[in-house]
Every structure is written in structure tokens, then in C-alpha cells.
PDB file of N, CA, C and O in Angstrom:
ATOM      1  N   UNK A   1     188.367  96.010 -92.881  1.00  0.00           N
ATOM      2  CA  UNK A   1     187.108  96.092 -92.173  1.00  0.00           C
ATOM      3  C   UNK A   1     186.544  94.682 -92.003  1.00  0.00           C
ATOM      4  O   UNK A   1     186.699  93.906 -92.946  1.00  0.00           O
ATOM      5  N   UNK A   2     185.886  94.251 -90.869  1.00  0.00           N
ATOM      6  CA  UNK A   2     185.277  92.939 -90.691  1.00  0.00           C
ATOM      7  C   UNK A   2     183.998  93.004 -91.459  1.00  0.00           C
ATOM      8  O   UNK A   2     183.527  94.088 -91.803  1.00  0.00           O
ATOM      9  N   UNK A   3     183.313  91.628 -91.790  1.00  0.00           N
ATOM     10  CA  UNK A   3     182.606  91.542 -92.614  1.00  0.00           C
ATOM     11  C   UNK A   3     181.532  90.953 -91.575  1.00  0.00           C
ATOM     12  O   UNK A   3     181.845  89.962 -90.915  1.00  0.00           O
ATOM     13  N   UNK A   4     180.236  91.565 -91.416  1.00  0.00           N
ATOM     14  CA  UNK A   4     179.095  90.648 -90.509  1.00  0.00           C
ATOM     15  C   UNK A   4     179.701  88.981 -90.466  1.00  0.00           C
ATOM     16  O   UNK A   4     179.884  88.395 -89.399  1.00  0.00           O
ATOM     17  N   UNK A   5     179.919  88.470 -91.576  1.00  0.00           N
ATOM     18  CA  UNK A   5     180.377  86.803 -90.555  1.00  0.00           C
ATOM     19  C   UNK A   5     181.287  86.607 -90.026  1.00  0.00           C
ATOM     20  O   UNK A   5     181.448  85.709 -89.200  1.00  0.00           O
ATOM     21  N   UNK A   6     182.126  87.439 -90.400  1.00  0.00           N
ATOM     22  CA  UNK A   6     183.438  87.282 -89.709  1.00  0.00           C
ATOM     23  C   UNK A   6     182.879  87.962 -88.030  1.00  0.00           C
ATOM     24  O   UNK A   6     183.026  87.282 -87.015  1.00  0.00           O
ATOM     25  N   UNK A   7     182.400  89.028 -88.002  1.00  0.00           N
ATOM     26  CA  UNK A   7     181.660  89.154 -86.662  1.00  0.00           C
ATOM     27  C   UNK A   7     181.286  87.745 -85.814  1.00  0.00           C
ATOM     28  O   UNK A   7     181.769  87.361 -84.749  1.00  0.00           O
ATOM     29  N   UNK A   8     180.290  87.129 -86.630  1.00  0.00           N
ATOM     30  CA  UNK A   8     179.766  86.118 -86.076  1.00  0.00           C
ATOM     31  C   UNK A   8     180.347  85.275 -85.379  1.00  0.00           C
ATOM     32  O   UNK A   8     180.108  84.881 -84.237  1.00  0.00           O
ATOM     33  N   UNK A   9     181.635  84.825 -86.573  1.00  0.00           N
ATOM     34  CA  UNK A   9     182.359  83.696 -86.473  1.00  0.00           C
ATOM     35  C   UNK A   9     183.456  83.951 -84.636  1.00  0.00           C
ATOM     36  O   UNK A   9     183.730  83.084 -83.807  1.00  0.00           O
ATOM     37  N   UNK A  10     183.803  85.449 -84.622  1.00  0.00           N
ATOM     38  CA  UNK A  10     184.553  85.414 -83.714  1.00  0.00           C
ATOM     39  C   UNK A  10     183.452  85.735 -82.671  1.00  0.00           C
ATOM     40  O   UNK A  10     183.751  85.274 -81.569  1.00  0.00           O
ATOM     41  N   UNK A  11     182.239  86.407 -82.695  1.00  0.00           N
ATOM     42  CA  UNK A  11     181.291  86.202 -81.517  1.00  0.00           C
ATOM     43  C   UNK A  11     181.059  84.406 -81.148  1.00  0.00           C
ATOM     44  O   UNK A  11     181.130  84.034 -79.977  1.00  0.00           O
ATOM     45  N   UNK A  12     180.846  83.623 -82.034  1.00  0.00           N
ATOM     46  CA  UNK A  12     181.072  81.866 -81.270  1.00  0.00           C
ATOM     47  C   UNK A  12     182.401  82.042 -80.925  1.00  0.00           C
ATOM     48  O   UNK A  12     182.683  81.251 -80.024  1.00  0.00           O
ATOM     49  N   UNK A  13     183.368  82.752 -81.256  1.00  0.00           N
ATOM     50  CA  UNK A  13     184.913  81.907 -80.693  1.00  0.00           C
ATOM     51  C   UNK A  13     184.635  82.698 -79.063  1.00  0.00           C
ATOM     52  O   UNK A  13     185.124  82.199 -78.049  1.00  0.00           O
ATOM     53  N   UNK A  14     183.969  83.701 -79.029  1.00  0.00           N
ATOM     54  CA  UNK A  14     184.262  84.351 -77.506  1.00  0.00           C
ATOM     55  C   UNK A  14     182.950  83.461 -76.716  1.00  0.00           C
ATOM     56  O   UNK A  14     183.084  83.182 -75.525  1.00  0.00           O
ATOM     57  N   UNK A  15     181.688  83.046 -77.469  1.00  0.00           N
ATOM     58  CA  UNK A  15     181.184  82.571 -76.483  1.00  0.00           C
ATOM     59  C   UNK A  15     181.485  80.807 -76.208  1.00  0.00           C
ATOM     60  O   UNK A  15     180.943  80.100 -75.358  1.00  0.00           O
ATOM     61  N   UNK A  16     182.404  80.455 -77.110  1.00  0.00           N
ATOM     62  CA  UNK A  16     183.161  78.785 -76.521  1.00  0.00           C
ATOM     63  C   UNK A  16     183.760  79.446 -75.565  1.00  0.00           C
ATOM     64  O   UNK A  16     183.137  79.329 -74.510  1.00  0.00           O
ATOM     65  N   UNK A  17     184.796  80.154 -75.471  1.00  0.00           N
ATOM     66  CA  UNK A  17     185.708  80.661 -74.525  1.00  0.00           C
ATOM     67  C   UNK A  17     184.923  81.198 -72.859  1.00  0.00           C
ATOM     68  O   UNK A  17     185.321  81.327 -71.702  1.00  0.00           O
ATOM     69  N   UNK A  18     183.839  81.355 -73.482  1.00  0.00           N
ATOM     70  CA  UNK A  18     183.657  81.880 -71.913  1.00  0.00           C
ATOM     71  C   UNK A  18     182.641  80.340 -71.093  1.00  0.00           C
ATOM     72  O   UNK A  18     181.938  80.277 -70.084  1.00  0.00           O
ATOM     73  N   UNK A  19     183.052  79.289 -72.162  1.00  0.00           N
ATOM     74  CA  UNK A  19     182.241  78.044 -71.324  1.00  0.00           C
ATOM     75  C   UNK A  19     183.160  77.414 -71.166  1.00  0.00           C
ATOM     76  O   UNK A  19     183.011  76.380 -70.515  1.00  0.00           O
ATOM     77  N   UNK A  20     184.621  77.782 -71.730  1.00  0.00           N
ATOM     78  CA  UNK A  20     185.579  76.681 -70.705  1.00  0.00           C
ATOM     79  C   UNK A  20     185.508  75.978 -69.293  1.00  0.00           C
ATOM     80  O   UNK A  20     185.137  76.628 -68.316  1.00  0.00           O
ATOM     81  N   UNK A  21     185.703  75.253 -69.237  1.00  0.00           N
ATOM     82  CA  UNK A  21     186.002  74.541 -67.382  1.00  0.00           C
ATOM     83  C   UNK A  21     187.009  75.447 -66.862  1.00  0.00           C
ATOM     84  O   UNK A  21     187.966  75.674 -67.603  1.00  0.00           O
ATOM     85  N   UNK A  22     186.971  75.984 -65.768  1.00  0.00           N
ATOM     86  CA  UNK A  22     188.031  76.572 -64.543  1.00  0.00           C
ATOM     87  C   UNK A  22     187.900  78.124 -65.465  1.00  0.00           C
ATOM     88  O   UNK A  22     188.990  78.589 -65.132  1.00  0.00           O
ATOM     89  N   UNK A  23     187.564  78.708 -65.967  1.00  0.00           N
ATOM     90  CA  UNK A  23     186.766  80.073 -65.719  1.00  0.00           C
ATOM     91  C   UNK A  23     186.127  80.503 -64.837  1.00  0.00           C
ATOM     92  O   UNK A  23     185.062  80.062 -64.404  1.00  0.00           O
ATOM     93  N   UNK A  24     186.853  81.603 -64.414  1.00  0.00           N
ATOM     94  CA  UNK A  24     185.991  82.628 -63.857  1.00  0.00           C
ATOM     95  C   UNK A  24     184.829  83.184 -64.355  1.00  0.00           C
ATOM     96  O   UNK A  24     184.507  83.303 -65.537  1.00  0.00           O
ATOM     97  N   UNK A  25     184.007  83.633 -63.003  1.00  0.00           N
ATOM     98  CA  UNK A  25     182.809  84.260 -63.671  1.00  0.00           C
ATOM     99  C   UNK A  25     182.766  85.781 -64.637  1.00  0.00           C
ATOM    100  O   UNK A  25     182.242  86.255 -65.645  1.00  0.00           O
ATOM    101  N   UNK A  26     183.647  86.100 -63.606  1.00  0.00           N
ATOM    102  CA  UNK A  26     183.208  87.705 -64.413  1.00  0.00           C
ATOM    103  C   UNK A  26     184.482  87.712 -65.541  1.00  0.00           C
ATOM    104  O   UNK A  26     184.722  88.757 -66.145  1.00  0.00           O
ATOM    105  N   UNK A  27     185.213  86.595 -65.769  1.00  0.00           N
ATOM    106  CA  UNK A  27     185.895  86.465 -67.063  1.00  0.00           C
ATOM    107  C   UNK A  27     184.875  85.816 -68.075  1.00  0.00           C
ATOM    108  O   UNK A  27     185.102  86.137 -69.242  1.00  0.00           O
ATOM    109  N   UNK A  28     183.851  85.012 -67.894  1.00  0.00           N
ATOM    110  CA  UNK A  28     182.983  84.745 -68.910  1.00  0.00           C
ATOM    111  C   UNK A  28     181.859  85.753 -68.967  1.00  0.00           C
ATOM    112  O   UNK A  28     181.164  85.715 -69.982  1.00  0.00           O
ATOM    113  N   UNK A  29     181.673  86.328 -68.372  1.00  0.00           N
ATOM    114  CA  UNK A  29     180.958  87.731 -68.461  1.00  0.00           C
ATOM    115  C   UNK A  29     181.010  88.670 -69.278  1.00  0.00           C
ATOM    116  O   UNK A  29     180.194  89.384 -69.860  1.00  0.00           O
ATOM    117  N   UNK A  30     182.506  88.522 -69.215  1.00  0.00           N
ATOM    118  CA  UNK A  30     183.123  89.798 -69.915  1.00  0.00           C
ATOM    119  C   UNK A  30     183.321  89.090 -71.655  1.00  0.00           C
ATOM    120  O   UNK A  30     183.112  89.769 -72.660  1.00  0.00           O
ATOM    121  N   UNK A  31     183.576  88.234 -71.674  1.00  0.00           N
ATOM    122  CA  UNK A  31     183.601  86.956 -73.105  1.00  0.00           C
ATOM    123  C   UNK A  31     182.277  87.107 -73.317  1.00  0.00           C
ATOM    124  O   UNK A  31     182.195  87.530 -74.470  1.00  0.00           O
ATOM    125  N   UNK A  32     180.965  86.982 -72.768  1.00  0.00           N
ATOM    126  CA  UNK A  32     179.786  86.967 -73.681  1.00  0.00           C
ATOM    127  C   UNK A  32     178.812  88.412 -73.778  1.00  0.00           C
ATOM    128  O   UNK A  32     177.693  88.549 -74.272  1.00  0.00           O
ATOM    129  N   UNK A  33     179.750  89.467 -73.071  1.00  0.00           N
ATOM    130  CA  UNK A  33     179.358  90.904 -73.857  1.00  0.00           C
ATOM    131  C   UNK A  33     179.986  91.212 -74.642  1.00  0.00           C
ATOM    132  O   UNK A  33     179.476  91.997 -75.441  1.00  0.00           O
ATOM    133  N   UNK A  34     180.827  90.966 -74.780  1.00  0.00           N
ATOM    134  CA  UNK A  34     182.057  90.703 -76.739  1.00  0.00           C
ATOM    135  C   UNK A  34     181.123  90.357 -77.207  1.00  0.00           C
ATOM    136  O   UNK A  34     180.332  91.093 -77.798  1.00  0.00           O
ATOM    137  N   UNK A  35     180.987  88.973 -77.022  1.00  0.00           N
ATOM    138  CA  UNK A  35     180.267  88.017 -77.911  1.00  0.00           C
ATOM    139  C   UNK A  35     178.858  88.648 -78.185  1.00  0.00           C
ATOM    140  O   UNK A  35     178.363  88.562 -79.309  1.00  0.00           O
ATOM    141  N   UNK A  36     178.237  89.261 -77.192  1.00  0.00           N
ATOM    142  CA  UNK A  36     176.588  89.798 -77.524  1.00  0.00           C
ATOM    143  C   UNK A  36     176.845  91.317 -78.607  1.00  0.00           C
ATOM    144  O   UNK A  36     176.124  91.766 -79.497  1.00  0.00           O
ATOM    145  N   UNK A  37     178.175  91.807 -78.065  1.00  0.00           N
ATOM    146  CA  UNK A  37     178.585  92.936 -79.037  1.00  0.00           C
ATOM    147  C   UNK A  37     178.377  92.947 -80.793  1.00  0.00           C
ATOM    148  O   UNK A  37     177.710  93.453 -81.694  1.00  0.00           O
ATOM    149  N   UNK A  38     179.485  91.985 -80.511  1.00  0.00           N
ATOM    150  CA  UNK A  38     180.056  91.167 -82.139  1.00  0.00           C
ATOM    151  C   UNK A  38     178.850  90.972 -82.725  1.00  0.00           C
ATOM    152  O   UNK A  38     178.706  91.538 -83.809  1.00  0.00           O
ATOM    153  N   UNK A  39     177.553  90.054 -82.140  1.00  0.00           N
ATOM    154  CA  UNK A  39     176.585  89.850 -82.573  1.00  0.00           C
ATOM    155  C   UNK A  39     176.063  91.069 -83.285  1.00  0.00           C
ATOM    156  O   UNK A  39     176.006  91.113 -84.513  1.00  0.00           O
ATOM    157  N   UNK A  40     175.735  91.924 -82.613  1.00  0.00           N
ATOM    158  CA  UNK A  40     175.218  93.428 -83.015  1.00  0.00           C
ATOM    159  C   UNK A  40     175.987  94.275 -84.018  1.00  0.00           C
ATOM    160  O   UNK A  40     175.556  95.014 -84.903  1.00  0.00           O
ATOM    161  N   UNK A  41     177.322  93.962 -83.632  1.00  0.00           N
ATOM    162  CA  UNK A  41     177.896  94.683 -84.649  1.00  0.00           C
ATOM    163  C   UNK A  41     178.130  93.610 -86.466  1.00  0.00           C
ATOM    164  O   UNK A  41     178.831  93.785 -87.463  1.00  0.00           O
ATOM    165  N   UNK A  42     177.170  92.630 -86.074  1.00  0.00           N
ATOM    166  CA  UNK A  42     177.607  91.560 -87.309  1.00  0.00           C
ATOM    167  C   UNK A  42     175.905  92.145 -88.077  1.00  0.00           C
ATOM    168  O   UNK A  42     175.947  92.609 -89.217  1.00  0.00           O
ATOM    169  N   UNK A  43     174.446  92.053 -87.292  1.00  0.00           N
ATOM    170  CA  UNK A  43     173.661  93.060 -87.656  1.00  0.00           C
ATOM    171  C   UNK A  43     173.722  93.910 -88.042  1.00  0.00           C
ATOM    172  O   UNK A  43     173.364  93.735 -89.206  1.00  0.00           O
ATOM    173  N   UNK A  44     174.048  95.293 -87.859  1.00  0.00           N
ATOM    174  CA  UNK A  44     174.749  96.353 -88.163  1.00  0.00           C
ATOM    175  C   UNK A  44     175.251  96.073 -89.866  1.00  0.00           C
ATOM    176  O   UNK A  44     174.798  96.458 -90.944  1.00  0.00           O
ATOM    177  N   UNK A  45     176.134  95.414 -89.561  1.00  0.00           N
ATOM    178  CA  UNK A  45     176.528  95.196 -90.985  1.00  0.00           C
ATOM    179  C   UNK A  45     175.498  94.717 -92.212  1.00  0.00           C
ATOM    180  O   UNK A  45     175.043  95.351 -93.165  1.00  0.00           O
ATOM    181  N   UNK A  46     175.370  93.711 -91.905  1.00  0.00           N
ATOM    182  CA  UNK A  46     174.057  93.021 -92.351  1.00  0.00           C
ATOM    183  C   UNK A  46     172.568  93.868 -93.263  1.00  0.00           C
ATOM    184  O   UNK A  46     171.888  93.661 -94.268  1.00  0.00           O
ATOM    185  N   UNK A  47     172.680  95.119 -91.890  1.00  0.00           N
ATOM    186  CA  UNK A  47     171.606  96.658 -92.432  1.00  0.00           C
ATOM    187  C   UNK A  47     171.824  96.889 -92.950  1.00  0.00           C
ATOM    188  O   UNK A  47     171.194  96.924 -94.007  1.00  0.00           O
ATOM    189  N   UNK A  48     173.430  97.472 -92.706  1.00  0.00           N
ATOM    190  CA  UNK A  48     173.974  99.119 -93.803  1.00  0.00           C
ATOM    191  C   UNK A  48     174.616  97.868 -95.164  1.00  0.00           C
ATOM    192  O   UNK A  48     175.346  98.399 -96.001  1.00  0.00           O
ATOM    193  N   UNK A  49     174.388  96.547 -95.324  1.00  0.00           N
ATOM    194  CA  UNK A  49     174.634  96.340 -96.913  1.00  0.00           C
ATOM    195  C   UNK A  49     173.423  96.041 -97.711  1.00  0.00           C
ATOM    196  O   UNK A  49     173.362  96.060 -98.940  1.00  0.00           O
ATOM    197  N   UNK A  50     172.298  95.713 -96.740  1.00  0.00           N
ATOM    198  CA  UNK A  50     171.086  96.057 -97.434  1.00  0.00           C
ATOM    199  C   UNK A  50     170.471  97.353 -97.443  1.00  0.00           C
ATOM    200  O   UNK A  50     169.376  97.476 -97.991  1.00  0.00           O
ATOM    201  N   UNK A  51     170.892  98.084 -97.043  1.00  0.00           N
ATOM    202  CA  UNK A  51     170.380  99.598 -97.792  1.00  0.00           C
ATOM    203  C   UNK A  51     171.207  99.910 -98.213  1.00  0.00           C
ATOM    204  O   UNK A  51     171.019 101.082 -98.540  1.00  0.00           O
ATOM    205  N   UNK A  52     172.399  99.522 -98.536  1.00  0.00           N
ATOM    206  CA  UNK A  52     173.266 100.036 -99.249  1.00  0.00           C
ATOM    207  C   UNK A  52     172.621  99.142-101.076  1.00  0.00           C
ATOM    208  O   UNK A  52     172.702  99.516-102.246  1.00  0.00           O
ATOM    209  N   UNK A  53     172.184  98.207-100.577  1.00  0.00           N
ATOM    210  CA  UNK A  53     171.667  97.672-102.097  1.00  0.00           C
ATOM    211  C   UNK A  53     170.570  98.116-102.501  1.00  0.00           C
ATOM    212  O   UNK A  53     170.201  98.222-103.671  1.00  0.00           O
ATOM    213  N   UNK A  54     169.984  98.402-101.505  1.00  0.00           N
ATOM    214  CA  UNK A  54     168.270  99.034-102.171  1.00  0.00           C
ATOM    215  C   UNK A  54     168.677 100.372-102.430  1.00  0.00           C
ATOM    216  O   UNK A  54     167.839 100.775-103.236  1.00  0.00           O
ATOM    217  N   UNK A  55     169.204 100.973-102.285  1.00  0.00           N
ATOM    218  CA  UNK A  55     169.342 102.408-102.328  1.00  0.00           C
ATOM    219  C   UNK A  55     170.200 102.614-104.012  1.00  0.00           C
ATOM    220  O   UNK A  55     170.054 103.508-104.846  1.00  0.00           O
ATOM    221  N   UNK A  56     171.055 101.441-104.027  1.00  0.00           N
ATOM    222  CA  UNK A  56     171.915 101.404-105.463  1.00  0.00           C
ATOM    223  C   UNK A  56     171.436 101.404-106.709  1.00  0.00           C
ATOM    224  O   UNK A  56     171.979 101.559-107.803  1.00  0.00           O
ATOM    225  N   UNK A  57     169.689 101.090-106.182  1.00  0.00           N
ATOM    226  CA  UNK A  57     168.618 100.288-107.643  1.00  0.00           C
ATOM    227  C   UNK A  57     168.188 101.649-108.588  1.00  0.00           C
ATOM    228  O   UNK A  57     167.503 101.506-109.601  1.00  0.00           O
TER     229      UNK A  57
END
């Protein structure tokens, strides 16, 4: 299972990728809704391990 930074880390690798030189548009488009994804799904994580800790007390 990915871990929220590891999310992170590959949400920056998709949004370098979609600022390359000689990219297409709707190929960097498609690279920074990954990237806005990843973000969310790195949140996500982030939640369910803090209620997973408050809930443990």
C-alpha cells in the first residue's frame, strides 16, 4: 500500500513531467490530474491515520 508521502513524492514526479519542454497540452493535463489526484489521495491517508490514532487512545 502507498504511504501519503510516497503519494506526494510521485504527485511532484507527475507535476515535473507535465512542465517538460515539447509537451503536449492535453498530455500535461492529463499529468497534473494524477498529480492533483495523488495529492488527495496522499490527504486521505494523512485522515484515516489520524483517526486511526485518536480512535486507538
Amino acid at each position: 500500500m502507498l504511504t501519503a508521502s510516497q503519494c506526494q513524492a510521485l504527485a511532484n514526479e507527475y507535476k515535473s513531467l507535465a512542465r517538460q519542454p515539447n509537451i503536449s497540452e492535453e498530455r500535461a493535463a492529463m499529468l497534473l490530474n494524477i498529480a492533483r489526484s495523488l495529492v488527495g489521495l496522499a490527504t486521505q491517508f494523512d485522515k484515516l491515520a489520524a483517526h486511526m490514532r485518536d480512535n486507538a487512545k
